[in-house]
C-alpha positions in Angstrom: 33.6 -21.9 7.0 35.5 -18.7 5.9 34.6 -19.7 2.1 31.5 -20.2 3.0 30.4 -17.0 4.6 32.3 -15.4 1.8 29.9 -17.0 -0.5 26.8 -16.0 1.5 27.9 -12.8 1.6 29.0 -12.5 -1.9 25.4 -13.5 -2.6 23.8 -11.2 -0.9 25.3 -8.6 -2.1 24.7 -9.5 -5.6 20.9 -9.3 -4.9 21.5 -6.1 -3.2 23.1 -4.7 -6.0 20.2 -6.1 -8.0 17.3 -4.7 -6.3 19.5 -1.4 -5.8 20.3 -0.8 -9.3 16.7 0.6 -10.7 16.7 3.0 -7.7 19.9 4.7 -8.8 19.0 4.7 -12.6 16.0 6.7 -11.3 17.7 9.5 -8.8 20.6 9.6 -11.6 18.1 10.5 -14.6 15.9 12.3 -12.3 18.7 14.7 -12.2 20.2 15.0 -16.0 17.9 16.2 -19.1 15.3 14.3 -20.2 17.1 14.0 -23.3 19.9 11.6 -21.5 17.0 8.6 -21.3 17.1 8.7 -25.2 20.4 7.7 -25.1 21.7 4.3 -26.5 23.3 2.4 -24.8 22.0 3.7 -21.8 24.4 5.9 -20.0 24.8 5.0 -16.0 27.1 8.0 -14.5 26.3 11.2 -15.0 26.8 13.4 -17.6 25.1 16.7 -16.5 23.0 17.6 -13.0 20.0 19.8 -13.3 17.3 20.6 -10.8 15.2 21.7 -13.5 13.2 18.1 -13.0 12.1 18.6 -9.4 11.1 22.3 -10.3 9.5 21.5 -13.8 6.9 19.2 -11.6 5.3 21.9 -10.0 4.8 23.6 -12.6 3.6 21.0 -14.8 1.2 19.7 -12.1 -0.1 20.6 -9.1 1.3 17.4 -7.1 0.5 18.8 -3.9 -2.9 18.9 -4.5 -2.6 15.6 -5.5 -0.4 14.2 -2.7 -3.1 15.7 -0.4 -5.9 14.0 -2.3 -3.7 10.4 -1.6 -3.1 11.0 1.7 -6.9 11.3 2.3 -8.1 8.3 0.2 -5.4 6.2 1.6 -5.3 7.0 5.3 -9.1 7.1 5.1 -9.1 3.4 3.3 -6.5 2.0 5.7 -8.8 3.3 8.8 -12.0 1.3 7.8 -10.4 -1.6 6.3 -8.6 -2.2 9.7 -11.5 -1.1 11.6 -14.0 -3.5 10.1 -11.1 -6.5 9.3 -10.3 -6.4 13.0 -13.9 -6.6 13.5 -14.5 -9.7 11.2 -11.2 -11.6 12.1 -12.2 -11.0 15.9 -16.0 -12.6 14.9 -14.4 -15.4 13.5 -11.4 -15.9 16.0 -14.2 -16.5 18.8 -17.4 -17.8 17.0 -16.4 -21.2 16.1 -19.0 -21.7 13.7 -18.9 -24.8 10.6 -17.3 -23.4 7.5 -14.8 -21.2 9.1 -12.0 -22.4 7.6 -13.6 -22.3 4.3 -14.8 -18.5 4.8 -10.8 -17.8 5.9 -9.7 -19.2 2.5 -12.2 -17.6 0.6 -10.9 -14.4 1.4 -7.6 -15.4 0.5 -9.1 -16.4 -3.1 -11.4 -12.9 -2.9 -8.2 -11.1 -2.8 -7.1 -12.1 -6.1 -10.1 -11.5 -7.7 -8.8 -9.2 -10.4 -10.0 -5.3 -10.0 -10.1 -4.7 -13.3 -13.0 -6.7 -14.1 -15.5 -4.6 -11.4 -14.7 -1.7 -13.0 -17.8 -1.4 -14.7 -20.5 -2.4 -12.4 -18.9 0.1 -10.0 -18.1 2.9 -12.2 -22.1 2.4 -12.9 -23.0 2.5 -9.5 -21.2 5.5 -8.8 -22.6 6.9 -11.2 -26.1 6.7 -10.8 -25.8 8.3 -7.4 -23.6 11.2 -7.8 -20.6 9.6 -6.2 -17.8 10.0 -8.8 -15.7 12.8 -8.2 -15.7 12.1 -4.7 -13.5 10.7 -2.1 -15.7 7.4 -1.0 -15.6 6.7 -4.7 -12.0 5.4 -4.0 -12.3 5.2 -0.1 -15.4 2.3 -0.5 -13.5 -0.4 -2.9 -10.2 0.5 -1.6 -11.7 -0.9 2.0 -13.7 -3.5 0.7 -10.3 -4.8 -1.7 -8.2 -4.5 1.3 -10.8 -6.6 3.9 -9.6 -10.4 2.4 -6.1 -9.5 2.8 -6.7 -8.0 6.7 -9.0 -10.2 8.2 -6.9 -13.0 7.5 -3.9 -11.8 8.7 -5.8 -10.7 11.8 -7.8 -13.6 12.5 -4.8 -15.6 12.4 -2.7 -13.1 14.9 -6.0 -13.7 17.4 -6.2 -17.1 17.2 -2.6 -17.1 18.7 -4.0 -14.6 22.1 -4.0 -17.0 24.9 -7.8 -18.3 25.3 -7.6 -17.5 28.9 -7.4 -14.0 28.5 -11.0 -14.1 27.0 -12.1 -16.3 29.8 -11.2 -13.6 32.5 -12.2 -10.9 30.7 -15.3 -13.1 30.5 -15.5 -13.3 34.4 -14.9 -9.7 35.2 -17.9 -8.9 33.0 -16.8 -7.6 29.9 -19.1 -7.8 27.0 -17.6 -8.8 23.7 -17.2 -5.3 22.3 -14.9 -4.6 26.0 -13.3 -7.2 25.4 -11.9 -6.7 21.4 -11.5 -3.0 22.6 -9.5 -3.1 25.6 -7.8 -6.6 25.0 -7.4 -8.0 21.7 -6.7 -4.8 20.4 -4.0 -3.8 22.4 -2.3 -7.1 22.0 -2.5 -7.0 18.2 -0.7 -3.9 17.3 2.0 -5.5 15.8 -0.6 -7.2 13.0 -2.2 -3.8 13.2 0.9 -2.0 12.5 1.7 -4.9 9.5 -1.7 -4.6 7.5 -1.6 -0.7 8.0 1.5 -0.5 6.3 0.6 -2.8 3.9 -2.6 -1.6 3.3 -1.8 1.9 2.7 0.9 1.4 0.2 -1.8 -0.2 -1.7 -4.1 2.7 -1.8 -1.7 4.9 -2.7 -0.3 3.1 -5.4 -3.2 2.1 -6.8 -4.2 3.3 -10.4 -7.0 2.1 -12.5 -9.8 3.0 -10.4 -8.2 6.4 -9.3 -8.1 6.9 -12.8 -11.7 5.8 -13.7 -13.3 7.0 -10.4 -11.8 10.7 -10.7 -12.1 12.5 -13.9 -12.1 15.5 -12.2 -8.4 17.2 -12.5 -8.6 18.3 -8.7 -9.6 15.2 -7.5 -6.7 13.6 -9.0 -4.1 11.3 -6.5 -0.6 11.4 -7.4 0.3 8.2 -9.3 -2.5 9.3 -12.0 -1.5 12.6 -11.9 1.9 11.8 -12.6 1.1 9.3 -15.3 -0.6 12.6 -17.4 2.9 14.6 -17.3 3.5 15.5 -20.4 6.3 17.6 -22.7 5.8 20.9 -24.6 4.7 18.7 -27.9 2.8 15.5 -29.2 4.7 12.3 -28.2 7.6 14.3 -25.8 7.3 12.7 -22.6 9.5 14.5 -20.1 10.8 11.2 -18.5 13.0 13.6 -16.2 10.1 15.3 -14.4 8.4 12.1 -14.2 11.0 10.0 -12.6 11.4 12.8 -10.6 7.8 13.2 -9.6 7.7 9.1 -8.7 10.7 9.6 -6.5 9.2 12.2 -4.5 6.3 10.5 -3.6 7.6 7.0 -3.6 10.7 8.2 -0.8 8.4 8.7 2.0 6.9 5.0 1.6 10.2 3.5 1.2 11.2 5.7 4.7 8.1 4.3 6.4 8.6 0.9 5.4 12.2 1.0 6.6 11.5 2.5 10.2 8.7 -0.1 10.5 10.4 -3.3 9.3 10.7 -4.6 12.5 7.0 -4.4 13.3 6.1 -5.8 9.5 8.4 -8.6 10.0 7.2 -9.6 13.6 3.4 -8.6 12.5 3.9 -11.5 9.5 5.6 -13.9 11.6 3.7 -13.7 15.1 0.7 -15.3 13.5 3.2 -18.8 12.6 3.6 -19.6 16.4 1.4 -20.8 19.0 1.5 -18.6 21.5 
């Protein structure tokens, strides 16, 4: 038995260590000269310690503007997306109509429907009436890319609320819109809490339409902002100040996403049992 914990734990460890390893490569260049990630073979201890990175961001870009300029997109985008996913999933969880499996795995197939490819027809759009430059540029195909992915997840968590809930919120006269209010919402926070979490760390993350969608420098968010550091002279990228920068607005996600495990965990799982 002994041997075989040992083994378990020996294994786990191992993947630890394997998923760990990047993140220390990145806090130990984010402090040494950008020079140390030319070396070869890479070096992994450090040499020198600087602060020069942290500092050399702000003054390379303004990435408080731009965290600013996430922060609204994504919050924004996660607020509709759940808003009108719980909406839909509740639609379907109660209207038992034909096809509705075949609409729930549709959505499943819409969300890997590659972004790259509407691009165009959107960048069009947008352009035609005014909207680049803008924050519904990102905020309007941020919620409609995260709506498969939510609705889903939610009309599976409601299909597990107990059916006689509905029924006596039926008899003491609430309307359908009282009843996803002031029942099914309440009970679904932990899905809520799950496709938030989710959902925002795929807004701010995402690039190519931030990219496409926002010439404007202000109106930059932070992972295209940091992807346009660059060094004192053609072809010098200051890997230092951009590890750096990625740290700095990659630690607050990764400190949200710890605090909530728990209610990710139970959000993804609740859904798998009958309730």
């Amino acid at each position: 038995m002994m041997n075989r914990n040992f083994k378990i734990y020996l294994g786990v460890g191992l993947m630890a260590l394997y998923c760990l390893f990047p993140i220390y490569f990145l806090v130990l260049y984010s402090f040494e000269p950008s020079e140390a990630a030319y070396h070869s073979p890479p070096v992994f201890y450090p040499i020198a310690f600087t602060f020069s990175n942290y500092t050399g961001v702000f003054k390379s870009i303004p990435l408080a503007r731009y965290a600013l300029n996430s922060i609204i997109v994504a919050t924004s985008a996660t607020f509709l997306t759940l808003l009108f996913g719980s909406m839909a999933a509740y639609g379907v969880s109660v209207l038992k109509f034909r096809g509705r499996d075949l609409f729930l795995n549709s959505l499943i197939l819409l969300g890997f429907f590659p972004a790259a490819t509407m691009i165009f027809p959107i960048y069009k759009m947008f352009s035609d009436i005014n909207l680049l430059n803008n924050y519904l540029a990102l905020i309007l195909p941020y919620t409609v890319g995260g709506l498969p992915l939510t609705t889903w997840v939610m009309a599976t968590y409601f299909e597990n609320i107990p059916k006689d809930l509905l029924d006596a919120a039926s008899v003491d006269g609430l309307s359908i819109g009282g009843t996803y209010a002031k029942i099914m919402i309440p009970l679904s926070l932990p899905a809520l809490s799950t496709v938030a979490i989710l959902d925002f760390i795929a807004f701010w993350n995402e690039f190519i339409y931030a990219l496409t969608f926002m010439p404007d420098s202000n109106m930059r968010t932070v992972t295209v902002g940091i992807s346009l550091i660059s060094g004192r002279f053609t072809y010098q990228y200051p890997w230092g100040q951009i590890i750096a920068a990625a740290l700095m607005v990659t630690i607050p996600l990764v400190i949200m996403v710890f605090v909530a495990q728990e209610k990710i965990i139970s959000g993804l799982t609740a859904g798998a049992v009958k309730g």
